[in-house]
C-alpha positions in Angstrom: -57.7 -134.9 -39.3 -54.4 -136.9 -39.4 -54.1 -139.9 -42.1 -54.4 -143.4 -40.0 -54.6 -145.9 -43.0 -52.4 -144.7 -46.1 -51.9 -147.7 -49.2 -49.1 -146.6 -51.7 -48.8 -148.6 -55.2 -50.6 -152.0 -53.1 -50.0 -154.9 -55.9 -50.6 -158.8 -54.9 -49.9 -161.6 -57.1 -50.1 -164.9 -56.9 -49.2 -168.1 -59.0 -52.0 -169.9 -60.8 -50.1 -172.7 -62.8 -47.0 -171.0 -64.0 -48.3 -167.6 -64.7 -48.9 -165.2 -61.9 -52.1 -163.9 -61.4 -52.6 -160.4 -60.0 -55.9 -159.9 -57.5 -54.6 -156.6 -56.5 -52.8 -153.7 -58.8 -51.2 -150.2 -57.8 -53.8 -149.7 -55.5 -53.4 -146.5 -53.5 -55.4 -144.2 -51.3 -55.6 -142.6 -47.5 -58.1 -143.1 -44.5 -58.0 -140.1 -42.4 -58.9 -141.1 -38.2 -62.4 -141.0 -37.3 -63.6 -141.5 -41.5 -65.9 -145.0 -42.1 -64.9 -146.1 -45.5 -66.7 -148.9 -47.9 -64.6 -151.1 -49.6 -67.1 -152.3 -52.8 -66.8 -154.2 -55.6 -67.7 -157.2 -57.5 -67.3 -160.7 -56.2 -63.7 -161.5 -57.0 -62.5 -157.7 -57.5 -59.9 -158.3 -54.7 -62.0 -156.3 -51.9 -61.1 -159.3 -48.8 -57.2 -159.3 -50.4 -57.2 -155.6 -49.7 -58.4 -155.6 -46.4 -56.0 -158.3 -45.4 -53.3 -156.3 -46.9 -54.5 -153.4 -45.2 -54.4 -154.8 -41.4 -50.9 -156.4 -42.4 -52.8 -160.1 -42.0 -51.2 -160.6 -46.1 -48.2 -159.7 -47.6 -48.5 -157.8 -50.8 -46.0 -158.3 -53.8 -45.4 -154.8 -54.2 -46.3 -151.0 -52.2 -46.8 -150.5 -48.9 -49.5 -149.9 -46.0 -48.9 -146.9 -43.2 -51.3 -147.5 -40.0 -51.0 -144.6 -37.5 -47.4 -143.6 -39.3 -45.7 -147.2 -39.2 -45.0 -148.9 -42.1 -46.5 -152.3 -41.5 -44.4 -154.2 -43.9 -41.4 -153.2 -42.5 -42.2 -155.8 -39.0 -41.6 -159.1 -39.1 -44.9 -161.0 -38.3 -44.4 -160.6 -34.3 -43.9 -157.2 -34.8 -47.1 -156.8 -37.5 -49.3 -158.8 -34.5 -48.3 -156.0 -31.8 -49.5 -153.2 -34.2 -52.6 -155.3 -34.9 -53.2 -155.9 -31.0 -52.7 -152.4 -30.3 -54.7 -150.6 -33.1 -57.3 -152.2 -34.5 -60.4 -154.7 -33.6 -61.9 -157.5 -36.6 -65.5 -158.2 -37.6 -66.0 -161.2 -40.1 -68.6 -162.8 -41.4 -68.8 -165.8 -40.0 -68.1 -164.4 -36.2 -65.2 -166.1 -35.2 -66.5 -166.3 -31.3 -65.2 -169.3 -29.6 -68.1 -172.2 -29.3 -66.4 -173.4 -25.9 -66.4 -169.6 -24.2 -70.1 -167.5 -23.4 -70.6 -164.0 -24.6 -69.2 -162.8 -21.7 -66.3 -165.4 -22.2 -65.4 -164.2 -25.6 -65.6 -160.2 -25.7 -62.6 -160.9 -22.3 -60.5 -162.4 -24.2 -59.0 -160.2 -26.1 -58.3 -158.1 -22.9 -57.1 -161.6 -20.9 -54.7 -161.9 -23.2 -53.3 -158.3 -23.0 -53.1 -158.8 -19.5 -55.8 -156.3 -18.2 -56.9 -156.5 -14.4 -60.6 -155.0 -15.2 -61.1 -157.2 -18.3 -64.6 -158.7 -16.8 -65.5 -154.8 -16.0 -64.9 -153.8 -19.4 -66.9 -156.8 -21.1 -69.5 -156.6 -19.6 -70.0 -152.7 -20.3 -69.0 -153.5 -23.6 -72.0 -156.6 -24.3 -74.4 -153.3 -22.4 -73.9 -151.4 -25.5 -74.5 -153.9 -27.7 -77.9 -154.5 -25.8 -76.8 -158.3 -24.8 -76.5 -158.5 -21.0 -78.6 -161.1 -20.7 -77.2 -163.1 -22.7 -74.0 -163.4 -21.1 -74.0 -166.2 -19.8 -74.7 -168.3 -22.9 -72.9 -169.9 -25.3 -72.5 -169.0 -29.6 -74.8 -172.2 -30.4 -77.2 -170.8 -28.0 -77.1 -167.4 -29.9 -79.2 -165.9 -32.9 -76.7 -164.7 -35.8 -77.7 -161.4 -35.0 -76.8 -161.8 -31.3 -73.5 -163.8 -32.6 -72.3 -161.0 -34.3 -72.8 -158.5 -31.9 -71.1 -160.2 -29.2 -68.4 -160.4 -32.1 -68.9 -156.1 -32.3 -68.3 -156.0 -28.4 -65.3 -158.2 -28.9 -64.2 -156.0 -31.4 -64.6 -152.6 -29.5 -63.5 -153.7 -26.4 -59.9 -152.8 -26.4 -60.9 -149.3 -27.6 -59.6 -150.0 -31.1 -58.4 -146.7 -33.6 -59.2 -148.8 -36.6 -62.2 -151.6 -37.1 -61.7 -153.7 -40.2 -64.8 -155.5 -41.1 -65.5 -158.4 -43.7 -68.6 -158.5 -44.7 -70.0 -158.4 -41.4 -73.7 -158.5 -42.6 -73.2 -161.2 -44.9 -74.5 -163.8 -43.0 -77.9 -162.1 -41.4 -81.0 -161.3 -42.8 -81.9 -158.0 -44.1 -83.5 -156.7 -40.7 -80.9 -158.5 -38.2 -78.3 -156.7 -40.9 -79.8 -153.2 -40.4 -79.5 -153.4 -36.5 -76.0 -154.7 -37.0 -75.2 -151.7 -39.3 -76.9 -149.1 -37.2 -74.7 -150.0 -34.1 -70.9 -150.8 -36.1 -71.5 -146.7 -37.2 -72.8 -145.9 -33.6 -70.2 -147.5 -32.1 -67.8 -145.7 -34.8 -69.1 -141.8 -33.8 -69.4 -142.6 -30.4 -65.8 -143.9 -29.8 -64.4 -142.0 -33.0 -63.3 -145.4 -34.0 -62.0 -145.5 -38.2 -64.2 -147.9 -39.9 -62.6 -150.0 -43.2 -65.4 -152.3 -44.1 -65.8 -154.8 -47.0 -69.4 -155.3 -48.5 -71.6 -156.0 -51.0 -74.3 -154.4 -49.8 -74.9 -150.9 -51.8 -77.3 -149.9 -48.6 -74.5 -150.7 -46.0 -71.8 -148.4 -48.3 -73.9 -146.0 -48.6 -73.7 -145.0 -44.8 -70.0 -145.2 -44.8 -68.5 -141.3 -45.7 -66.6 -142.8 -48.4 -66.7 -145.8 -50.7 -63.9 -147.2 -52.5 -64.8 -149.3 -55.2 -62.9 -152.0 -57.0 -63.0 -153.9 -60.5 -60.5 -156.5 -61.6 -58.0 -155.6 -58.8 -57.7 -152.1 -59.8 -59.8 -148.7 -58.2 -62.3 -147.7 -60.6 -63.5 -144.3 -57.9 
């Protein structure tokens, strides 16, 4: 398996007052394609600040990030957007779908925007694996948080992403509605072969990741 994630010596600081305050210190490690791996920790161990690192979306104050064998930090932001729009897909907590746009609408986008001919095509096969077909046609506010969030998973696999980063992406469903959410991110992830980098708290969640990477006080602890 080739290495698609690779963090050498990752350090962020940031002022608080006058005296800098480091969230993140010499963090490194390797993702191989195809892996799922569990960020844990914590709250405030630096977990988010690493995955924002990790998909370039941050800058760190020292080390670097590799994704697919480009250094990240060595684009300017334009550049780091391309590598982002060609590589990976983004789950988050909170969903992030557009209120104004239907299911259908929302998992497009990202393929509207890339200029794709078949982008309605694709979407709507996409929403058929998540199980949300019929609901298509209706808007976020007209959505469970369950549904929400797996119109956000379609979103996310749509553009046939190497490398899903996801921020706590049960975080805001209950336990049940969570399970299902879970079940299909890791189907989704054999099926398509897809690297999955996810940030929990949830032991249960990390434990059905291959590998879990756990955090205290900005540093790895295993």
């Amino acid at each position: 398996m080739a290495t698609i994630v690779q963090a050498a010596g990752l350090t962020k600081q940031v002022l608080s007052g006058d005296s800098p305050l480091t969230i993140l210190h010499d963090v490194s490690f390797a993702v191989e394609a195809g892996d799922s791996l569990a960020i844990v920790g914590a709250s405030g161990s630096g977990k988010s600040t690493l995955l924002g690192l990790l998909a370039g979306l941050d800058v760190p104050t020292g080390g670097s990030v590799s994704l697919n064998g480009k250094d990240i930090f060595a684009l300017d932001e334009d550049g780091r957007a391309r590598l982002r729009g060609e590589l990976a897909g983004f789950v988050f907590q909170s969903f992030q779908l557009l209120p104004a746009l239907n299911a259908l609408e929302n998992v497009m986008l990202p393929l509207e925007l890339a200029g794709l001919r078949d982008a309605r095509q694709r979407a709507e096969e996409s929403l058929r694996q998540v199980g949300l077909s019929a609901r298509a046609h209706h808007l976020p506010k007209h959505l469970s948080g369950g549904e929400q969030q797996r119109v956000a998973l379609a979103r996310a696999f749509v553009s046939q992403p190497k490398i899903l980063f996801a921020d706590e992406p049960t975080g805001n469903l209950d336990a049940a509605t969570g399970a299902q959410v879970i079940e299909l991110m890791l189907e989704l992830n054999r099926a398509r072969g897809t690297t999955l980098i996810l940030v929990t708290h949830d032991d249960k969640l990390a434990a059905r990741c291959k590998r879990q990477l756990r955090l205290a006080a900005g540093q790895v602890v295993q």
